[in-house]
VORO-147914 format. One record per residue (C-alpha): residue number from 1; residue in one letter; x negated, y, z. Coordinates in steps of 0.5 Angstrom, whole numbers, plus 500, padded with zeros to 3 digits. Each point is the difference from the previous one (the first is absolute). Layout:
BEGIN
   lumvex   drenlo     u     v     w
      NUM        a     X     Y     Z
...
% end
This chain:
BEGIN
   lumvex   drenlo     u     v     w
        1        x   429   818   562
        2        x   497   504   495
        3        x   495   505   501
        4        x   494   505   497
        5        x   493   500   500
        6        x   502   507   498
        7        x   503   502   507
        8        x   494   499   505
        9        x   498   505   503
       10        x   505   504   498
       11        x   505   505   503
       12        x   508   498   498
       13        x   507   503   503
       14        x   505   496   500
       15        x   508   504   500
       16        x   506   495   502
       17        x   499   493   502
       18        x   506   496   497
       19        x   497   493   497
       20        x   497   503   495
       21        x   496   505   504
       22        x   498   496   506
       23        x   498   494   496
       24        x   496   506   497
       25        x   497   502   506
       26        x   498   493   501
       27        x   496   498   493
       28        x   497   507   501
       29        x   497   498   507
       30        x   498   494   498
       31        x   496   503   494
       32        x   496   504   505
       33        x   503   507   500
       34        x   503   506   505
       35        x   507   500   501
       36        x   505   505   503
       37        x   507   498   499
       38        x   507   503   501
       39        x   507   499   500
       40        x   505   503   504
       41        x   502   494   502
       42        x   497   498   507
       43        x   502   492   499
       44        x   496   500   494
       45        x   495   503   502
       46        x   499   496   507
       47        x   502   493   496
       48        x   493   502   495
       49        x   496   502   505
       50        x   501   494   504
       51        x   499   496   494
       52        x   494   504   499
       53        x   497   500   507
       54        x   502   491   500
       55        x   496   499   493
       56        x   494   504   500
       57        x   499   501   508
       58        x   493   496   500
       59        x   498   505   494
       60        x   496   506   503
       61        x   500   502   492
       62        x   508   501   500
       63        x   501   508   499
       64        x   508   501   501
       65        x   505   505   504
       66        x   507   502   500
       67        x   500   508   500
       68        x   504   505   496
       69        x   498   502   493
       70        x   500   509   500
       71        x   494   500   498
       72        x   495   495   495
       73        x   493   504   500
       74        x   496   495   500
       75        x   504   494   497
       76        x   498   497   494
       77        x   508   498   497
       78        x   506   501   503
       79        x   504   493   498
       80        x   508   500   501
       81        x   506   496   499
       82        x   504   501   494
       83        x   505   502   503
       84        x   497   507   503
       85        x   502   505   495
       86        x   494   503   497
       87        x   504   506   497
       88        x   503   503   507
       89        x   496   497   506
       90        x   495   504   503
       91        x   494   495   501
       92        x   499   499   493
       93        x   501   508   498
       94        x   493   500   506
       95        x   497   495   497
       96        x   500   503   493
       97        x   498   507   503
       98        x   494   496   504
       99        x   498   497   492
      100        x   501   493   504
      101        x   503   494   495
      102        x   507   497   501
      103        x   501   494   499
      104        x   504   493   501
      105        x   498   493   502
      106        x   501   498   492
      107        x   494   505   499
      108        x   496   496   506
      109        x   501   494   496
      110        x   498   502   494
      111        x   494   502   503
      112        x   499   494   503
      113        x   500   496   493
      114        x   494   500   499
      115        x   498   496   507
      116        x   505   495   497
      117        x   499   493   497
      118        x   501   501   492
      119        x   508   502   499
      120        x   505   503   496
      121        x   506   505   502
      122        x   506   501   498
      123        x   505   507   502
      124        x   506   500   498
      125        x   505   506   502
      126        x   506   503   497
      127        x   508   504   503
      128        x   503   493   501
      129        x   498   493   499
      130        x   492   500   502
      131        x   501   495   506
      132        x   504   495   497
      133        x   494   500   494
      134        x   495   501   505
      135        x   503   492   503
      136        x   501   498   494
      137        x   493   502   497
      138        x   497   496   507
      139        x   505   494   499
      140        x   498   498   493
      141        x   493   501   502
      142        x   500   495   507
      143        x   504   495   495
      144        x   494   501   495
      145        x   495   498   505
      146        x   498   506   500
      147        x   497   503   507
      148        x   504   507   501
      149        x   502   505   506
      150        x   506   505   500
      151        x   500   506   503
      152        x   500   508   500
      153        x   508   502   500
      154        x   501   492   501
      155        x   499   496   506
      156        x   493   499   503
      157        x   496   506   500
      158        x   494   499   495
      159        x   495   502   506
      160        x   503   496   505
      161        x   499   494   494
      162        x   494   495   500
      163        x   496   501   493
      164        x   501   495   494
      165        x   496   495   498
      166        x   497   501   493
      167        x   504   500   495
      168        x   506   503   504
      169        x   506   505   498
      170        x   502   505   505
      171        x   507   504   498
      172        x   502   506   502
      173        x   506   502   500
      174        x   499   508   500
      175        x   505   506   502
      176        x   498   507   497
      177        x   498   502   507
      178        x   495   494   500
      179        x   498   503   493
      180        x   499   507   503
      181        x   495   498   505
      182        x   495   496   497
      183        x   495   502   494
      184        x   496   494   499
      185        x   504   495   498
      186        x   498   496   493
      187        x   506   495   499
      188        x   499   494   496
      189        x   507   499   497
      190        x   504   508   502
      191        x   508   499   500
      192        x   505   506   499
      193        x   507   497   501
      194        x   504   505   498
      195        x   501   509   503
      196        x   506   502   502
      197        x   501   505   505
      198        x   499   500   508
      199        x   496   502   505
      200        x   501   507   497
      201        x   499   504   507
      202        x   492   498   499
      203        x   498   502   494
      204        x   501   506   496
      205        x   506   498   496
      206        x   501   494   496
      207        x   494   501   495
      208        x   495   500   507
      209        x   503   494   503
      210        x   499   496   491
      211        x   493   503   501
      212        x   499   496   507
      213        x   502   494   496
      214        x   495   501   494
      215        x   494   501   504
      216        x   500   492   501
      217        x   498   500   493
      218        x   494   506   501
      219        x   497   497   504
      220        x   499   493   496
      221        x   494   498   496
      222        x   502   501   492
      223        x   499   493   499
      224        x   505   498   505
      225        x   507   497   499
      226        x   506   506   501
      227        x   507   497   500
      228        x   506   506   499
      229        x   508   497   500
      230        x   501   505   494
      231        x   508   501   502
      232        x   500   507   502
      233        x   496   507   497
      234        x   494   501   505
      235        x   498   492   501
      236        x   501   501   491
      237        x   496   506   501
      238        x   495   497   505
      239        x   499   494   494
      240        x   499   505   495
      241        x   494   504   504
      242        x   496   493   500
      243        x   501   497   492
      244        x   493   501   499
      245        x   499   494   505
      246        x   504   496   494
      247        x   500   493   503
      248        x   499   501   507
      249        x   506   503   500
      250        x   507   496   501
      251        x   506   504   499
      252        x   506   496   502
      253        x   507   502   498
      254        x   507   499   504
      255        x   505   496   498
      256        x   501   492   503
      257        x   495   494   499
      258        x   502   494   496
      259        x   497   495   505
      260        x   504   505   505
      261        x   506   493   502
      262        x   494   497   503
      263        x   497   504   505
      264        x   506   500   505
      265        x   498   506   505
      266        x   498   504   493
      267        x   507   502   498
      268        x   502   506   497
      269        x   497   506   496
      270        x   495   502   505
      271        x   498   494   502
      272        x   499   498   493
      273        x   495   507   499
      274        x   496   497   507
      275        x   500   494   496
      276        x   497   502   493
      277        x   495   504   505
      278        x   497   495   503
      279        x   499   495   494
      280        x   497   506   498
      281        x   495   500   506
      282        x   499   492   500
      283        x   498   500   492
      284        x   494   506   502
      285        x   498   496   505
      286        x   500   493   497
      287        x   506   496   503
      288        x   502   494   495
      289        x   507   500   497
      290        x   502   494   503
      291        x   498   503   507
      292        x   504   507   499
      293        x   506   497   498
      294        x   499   495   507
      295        x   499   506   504
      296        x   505   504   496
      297        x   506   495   503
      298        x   497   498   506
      299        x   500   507   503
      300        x   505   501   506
      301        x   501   507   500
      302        x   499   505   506
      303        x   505   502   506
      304        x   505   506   498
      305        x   499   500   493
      306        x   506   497   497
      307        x   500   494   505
      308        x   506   496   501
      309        x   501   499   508
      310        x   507   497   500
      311        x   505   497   496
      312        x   507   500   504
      313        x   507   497   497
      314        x   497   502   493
      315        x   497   506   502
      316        x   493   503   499
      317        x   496   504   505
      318        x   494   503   497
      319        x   495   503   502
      320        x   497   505   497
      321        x   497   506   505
      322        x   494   502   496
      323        x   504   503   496
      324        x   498   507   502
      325        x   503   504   494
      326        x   504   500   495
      327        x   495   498   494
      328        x   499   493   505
      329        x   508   500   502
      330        x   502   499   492
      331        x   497   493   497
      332        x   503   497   506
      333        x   507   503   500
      334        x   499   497   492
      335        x   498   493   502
      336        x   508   498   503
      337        x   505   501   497
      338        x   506   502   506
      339        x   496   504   505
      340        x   501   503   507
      341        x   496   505   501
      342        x   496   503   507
      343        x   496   505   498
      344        x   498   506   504
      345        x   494   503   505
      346        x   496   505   499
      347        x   501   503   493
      348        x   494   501   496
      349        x   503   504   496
      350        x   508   503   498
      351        x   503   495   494
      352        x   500   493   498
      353        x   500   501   494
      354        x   495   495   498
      355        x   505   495   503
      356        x   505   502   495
      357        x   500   495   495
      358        x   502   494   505
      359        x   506   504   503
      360        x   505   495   496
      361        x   496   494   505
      362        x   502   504   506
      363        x   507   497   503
      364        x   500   505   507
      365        x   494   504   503
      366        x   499   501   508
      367        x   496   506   501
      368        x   495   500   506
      369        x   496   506   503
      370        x   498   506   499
      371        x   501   500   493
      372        x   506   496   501
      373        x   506   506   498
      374        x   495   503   495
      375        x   500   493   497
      376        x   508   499   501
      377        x   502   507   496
      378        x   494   498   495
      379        x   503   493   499
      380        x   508   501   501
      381        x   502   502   493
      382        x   497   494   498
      383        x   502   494   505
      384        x   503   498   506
      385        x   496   503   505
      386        x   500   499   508
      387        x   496   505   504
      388        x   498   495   506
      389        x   494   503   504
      390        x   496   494   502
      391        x   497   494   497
      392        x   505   496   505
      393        x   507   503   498
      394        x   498   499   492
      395        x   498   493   501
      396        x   507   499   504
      397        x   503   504   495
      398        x   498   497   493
      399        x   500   493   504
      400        x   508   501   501
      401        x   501   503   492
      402        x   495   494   495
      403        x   503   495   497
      404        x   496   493   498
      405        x   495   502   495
      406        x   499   507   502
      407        x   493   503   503
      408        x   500   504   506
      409        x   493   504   498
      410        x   496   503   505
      411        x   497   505   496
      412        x   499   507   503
      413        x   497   504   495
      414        x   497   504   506
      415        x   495   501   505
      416        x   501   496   505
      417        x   498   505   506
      418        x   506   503   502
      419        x   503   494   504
      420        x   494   495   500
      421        x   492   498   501
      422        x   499   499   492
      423        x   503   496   495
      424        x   498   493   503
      425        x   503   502   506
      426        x   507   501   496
      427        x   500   495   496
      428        x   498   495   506
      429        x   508   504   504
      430        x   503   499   493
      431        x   499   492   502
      432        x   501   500   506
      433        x   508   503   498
      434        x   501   496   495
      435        x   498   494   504
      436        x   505   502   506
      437        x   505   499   494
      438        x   499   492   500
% end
């Protein structure tokens, strides 16, 4: 576990206990601070509570109760998950109001640095594209014999992690409202993927949400490695606003890597500016060519982006769930040259516009959820269009109309909301449909 000699004796609220707020809830308790936690979900509260109660029982120092937070006089920082909207929830509107900092457990990392053995650390954000990058920066890294940790938006969360040795690497994959709740964090090597709008109902327009992205390079050292995909107008104008750092910045250009044949789970052209970006992050760090190229075809993948689950009668299913806009849906319906199609869930916004230039791949689409009707009027001048409802009637439908050679393509451009957890949940029902197929 990582903690802070910063945070004893210190007072903390903690709002929302997922994985992130309790593993936050634990590093803070073992640091020797005050805790008051809540979420609305009593299980999560009694499961930390009783984790709490069975780790530190023998502790008389030990300070933390589970209460509701109306009012934060006399607490030093309120912590919450990234997934608390800062913009519309009334905690963080008191917070503000009580002069009371409101951070994430990002922050409480940065602020436990300097009690770390000597490391480095890498962030990588950006709309589509950053946990592939992420893993693939740790990968390359772990083939070099480099010790490294994943965390932030990926995997493990980092507080819940055991530190380095000397000479680690932690890579943070990072999300804008990550970045929004912290202010301290010096990265060694910084990576903006790419900007393209999402997540809009959090920020005061798109020129807010580009802004969050930013601040991760604010926040460095002028000395440190900025590394920013230069393919679309706000990361080209990010790049422009660092070039007095001259060569502490990399800019990398889309299109596709030479080298891209040999790197099986790195295919396509998205794949390809992932790639460029963390060969980029590898050289500021030191790795070998030898040991970046080992790592680049190594490299497996992550589930539900672009992960081939099936193969039946010559029939691919794919599964590329995480793509939860259409920005991320339009490499993948490129990467295959006859598609069926299953997109829909929860829109993030009303057109599909950014997937356009793939529609002659498209063989059929089956529209799902909410966005369902919507996406069949959009779609129906363009392509054959089935608007099924649900995961299961599009697998059947697609299953029943593809030939050898075709790809049955889940890839929703959507949030998954309306009908699952998240998007790992449908991914995991998109498999168990396909294999009910065999």
């Amino acid at each position: 576990m990582i903690v802070a000699k910063a945070w004893r004796g210190k007072r903390y609220a903690v709002l929302g206990l997922a994985r992130s707020g309790a593993a936050t809830v634990r590093a803070l308790v073992a640091g020797g601070a005050s805790v008051v936690a809540w979420d609305s979900d009593e299980a999560k509260r009694e499961a930390l509570a009783d984790c709490v109660q069975e780790q530190w029982v023998d502790l008389d120092y030990v300070d933390v109760r589970f209460d509701s937070l109306d009012d934060l006089a006399g607490f030093d920082t309120l912590v919450v998950s990234p997934g608390v909207p800062l913009n519309t929830h009334p905690l963080a509107a008191v917070a503000r109001e009580a002069g009371t900092a409101i951070i994430g457990d990002i922050e409480l990392f940065a602020q436990a640095r300097a009690d770390l053995p000597p490391h480095k650390v890498v962030g990588i954000t950006g709309t589509n594209g950053k946990s592939t990058t992420t893993a693939l920066v740790h990968h390359i890294l772990k083939t070099a014999g480099i010790p490294t940790l994943m965390g932030g938006n990926i995997g493990l969360p980092i507080l819940e992690q055991e530190a380095l040795a000397e000479g680690g690497v932690y890579v943070l994959e990072l999300s804008s409202y990550q970045i929004d709740l912290t202010q301290t964090l010096d990265c060694d090597v910084a990576v903006l993927l790419n900007i393209t709008p999402d997540h809009l109902d959090r920020y005061d327009g798109f020129e807010g949400y580009a802004a969050s992205k930013a601040r991760l390079f604010a926040m460095q050292s002028a000395g440190h490695d900025a590394i920013i995909g230069i393919g679309d107008a706000p990361s080209a104008a990010i790049a422009r606003g660092l070039s007095a750092r001259a060569e502490h910045l990399t800019k990398t250009a889309p299109g596709v890597c030479m080298f891209q044949g040999d790197w099986p789970a790195l295919q396509g052209p998205h794949n390809a500016q992932n790639a460029l970006a963390a060969i980029a992050v590898a050289k500021a760090l030191g790795v070998s060519e030898v040991d970046i190229d080992r790592g680049l075809a190594s490299f497996t993948g992550l589930p539900h982006r672009m992960q081939q689950i099936a193969s039946y009668g010559g029939v691919a299913y794919v599964d590329d769930s995480k793509a939860t806009n259409p920005e991320s849906t339009a490499p993948a319906l490129a990467a295959f040259e006859r598609v069926h199609w299953i997109v829909g869930g929860r829109a993030k916004g009303d057109d599909l516009d950014a997937c356009r230039p793939a529609f002659g791949h498209v063989v059929c689409a089956y529209t799902i959820g909410e966005a369902g009707p919507m996406f069949a009027e959009i779609l129906h001048d363009s392509m054959p269009v089935e608007n099924v409802g649900t995961l299961d009637a599009a697998v059947r439908s697609a299953a029943a109309n593809a030939k050898p050679g075709d790809t049955v393509l889940l890839s929703p451009a959507c949030a998954s909301f309306d009908q699952f957890r998240d998007y790992e949940a449908r991914g995991a029902a998109f498999r168990a449909a396909v294999e009910l197929l065999a």
